[in-house]
C-alpha positions as CSV (number, residue, x, y, z in Angstrom):
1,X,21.4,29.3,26.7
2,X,19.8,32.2,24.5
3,X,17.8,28.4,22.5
4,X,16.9,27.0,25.8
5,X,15.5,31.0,27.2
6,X,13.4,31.2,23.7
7,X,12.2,27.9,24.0
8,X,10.7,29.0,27.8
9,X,9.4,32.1,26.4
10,X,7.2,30.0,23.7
11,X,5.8,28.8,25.9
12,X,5.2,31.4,28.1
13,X,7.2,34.9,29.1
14,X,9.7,34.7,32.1
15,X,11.3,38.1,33.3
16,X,14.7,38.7,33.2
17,X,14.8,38.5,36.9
18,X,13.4,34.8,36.8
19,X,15.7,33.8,33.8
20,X,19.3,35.0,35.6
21,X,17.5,32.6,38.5
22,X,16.2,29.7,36.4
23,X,20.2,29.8,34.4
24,X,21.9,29.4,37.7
25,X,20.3,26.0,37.8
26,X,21.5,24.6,34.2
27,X,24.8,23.1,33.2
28,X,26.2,21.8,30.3
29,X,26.3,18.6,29.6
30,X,26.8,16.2,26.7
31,X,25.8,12.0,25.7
32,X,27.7,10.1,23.4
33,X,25.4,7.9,21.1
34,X,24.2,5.2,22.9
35,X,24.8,6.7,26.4
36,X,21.3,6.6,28.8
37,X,20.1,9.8,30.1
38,X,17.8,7.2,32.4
39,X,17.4,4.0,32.4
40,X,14.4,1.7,33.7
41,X,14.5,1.4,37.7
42,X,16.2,4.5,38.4
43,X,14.6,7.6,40.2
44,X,14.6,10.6,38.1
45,X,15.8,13.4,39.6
46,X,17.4,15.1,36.3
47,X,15.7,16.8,33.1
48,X,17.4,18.7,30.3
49,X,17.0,20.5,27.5
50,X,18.6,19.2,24.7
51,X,20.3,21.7,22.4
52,X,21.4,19.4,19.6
53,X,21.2,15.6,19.4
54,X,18.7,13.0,19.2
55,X,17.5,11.0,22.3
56,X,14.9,8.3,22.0
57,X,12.6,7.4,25.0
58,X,11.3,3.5,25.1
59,X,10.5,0.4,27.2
60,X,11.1,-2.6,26.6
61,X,8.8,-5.8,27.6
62,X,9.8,-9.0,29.2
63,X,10.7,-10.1,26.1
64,X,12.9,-7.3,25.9
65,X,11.5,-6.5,22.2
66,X,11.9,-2.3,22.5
67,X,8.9,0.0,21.8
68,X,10.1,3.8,21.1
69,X,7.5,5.9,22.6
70,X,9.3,9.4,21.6
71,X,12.0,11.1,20.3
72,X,13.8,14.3,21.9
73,X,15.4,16.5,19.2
74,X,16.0,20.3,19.7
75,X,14.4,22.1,21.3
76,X,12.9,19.6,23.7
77,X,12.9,18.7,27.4
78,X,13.6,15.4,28.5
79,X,13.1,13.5,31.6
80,X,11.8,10.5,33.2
81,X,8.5,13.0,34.0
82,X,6.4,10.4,35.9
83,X,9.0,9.1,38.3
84,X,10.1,13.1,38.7
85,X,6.7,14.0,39.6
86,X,5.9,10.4,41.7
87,X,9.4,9.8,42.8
88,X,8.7,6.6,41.6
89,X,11.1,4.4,39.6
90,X,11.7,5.2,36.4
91,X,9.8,2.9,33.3
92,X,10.6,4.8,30.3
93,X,14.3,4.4,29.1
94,X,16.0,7.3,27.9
95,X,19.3,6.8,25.2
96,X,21.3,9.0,23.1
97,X,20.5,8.0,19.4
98,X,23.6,10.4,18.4
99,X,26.2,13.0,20.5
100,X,23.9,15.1,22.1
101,X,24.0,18.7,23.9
102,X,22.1,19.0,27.1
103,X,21.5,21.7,29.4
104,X,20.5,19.6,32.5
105,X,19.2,20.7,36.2
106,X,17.9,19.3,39.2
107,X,14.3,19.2,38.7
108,X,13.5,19.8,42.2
109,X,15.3,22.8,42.6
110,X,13.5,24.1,39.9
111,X,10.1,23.5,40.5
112,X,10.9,25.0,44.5
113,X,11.4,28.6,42.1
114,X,7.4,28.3,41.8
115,X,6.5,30.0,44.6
116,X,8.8,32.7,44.2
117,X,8.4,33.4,40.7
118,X,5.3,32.5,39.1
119,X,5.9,33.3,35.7
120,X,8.2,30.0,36.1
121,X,5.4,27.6,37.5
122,X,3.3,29.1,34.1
123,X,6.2,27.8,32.2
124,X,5.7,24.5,33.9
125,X,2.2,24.8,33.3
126,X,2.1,25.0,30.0
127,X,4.8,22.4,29.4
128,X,3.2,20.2,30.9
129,X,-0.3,20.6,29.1
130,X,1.7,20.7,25.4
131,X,3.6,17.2,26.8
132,X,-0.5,15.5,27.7
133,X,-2.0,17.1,24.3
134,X,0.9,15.1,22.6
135,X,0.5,12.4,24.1
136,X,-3.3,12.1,23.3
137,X,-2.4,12.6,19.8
138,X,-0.2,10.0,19.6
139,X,-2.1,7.4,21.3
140,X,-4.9,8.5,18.7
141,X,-3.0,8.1,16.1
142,X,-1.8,4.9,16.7
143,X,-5.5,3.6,17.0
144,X,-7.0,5.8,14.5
145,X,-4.3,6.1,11.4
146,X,-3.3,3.6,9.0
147,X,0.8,2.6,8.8
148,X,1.4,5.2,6.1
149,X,-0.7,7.7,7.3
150,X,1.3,7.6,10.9
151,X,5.2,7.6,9.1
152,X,3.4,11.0,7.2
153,X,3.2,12.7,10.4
154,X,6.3,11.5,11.5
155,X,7.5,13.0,8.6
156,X,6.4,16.1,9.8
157,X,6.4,15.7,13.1
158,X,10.3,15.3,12.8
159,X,11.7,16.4,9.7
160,X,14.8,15.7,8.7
161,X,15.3,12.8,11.9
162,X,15.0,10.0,9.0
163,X,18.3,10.5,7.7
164,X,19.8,10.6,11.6
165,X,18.5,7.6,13.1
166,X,18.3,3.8,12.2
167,X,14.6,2.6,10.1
168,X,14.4,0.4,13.2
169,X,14.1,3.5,15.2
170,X,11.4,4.9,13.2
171,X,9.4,1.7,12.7
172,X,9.3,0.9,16.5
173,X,7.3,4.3,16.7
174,X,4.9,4.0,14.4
175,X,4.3,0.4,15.7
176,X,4.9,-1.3,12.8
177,X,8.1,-4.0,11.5
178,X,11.0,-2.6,9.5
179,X,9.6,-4.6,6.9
180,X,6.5,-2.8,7.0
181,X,8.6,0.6,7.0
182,X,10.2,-0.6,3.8
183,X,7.5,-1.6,2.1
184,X,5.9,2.0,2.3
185,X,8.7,3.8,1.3
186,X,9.4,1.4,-1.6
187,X,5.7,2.1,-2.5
188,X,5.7,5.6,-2.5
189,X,9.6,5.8,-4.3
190,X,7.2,4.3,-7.1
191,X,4.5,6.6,-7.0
């Protein structure tokens, strides 16, 4: 709990009063590799922190050819967002890509602390404007960046998630093939 009460303070300060609340809410829970923390269809009603672990979110098309959209490693939240604020069916597949920690709550009971304790809906606020400046960043990167330029960020963006996670994994994201993937890092293994 002492990661997942730092990683709320980052973002913004909640008093101790509103953290012995906000802990209440949280239990422990864990996901084998390959378990779903959602899948496509269902209504969200869940989110978690996760403590250790790495979950990948990703639709698929009617294809089924799978498109990772992002990966959840500590500290992160994770969720179905969209169908948790529409109450809409979930579209973005959440799996376990290894054993993961969660701390997971009802996301409804949360956000009903709002009113009561603002320094919580802050909290929210500001999650929720780092989650859309993300967003725009990756969808400009995918537009705007070259193959290796976008597996660079990744690199940063995640360091260390290249040796815990298959190439596939990593080549979905950037929107590229596997053989693309391996091409770069054969070119720069040369360099």
């Amino acid at each position: 709990m002492v990661t997942f009460r730092q990683f709320l303070h980052n973002l913004s300060p909640i008093s101790d009063v509103t953290w012995q609340q906000v802990e209440t809410l949280f239990t422990e829970t864990r996901l084998k590799k390959g378990d779903y923390f959602i899948k496509e269809g269902q209504l969200a009603t869940q989110f978690a922190f996760v403590q250790s672990g790495v979950i990948r979110g990703f639709y698929r098309d009617q294809q089924g050819t799978e498109y990772n959209k992002h990966f959840f490693v500590s500290p992160s939240i994770a969720g179905g967002y969209t169908s948790l604020i529409t109450g809409k069916p979930n579209q973005i597949i959440q799996q376990a890509l290894t054993d993961c920690e969660l701390l997971q709550a009802n996301y409804q009971s949360f956000t009903a602390m709002y009113d009561t304790y603002p320094d919580l809906e802050r909290v929210g606020r500001r999650f929720a404007e780092r989650y859309f400046v993300e967003k725009e960043r990756k969808e400009i990167e995918i537009v705007l960046l070259d193959a290796e330029n976008r597996y660079r960020l990744f690199q940063e963006q995640y360091p260390g998630l290249e040796q815990q996670i298959s190439q596939y994994h990593i080549a979905s994201y950037l929107g590229i093939t596997p053989t693309q993937l391996s091409r770069i890092r054969k070119k720069w293994a040369q360099s």
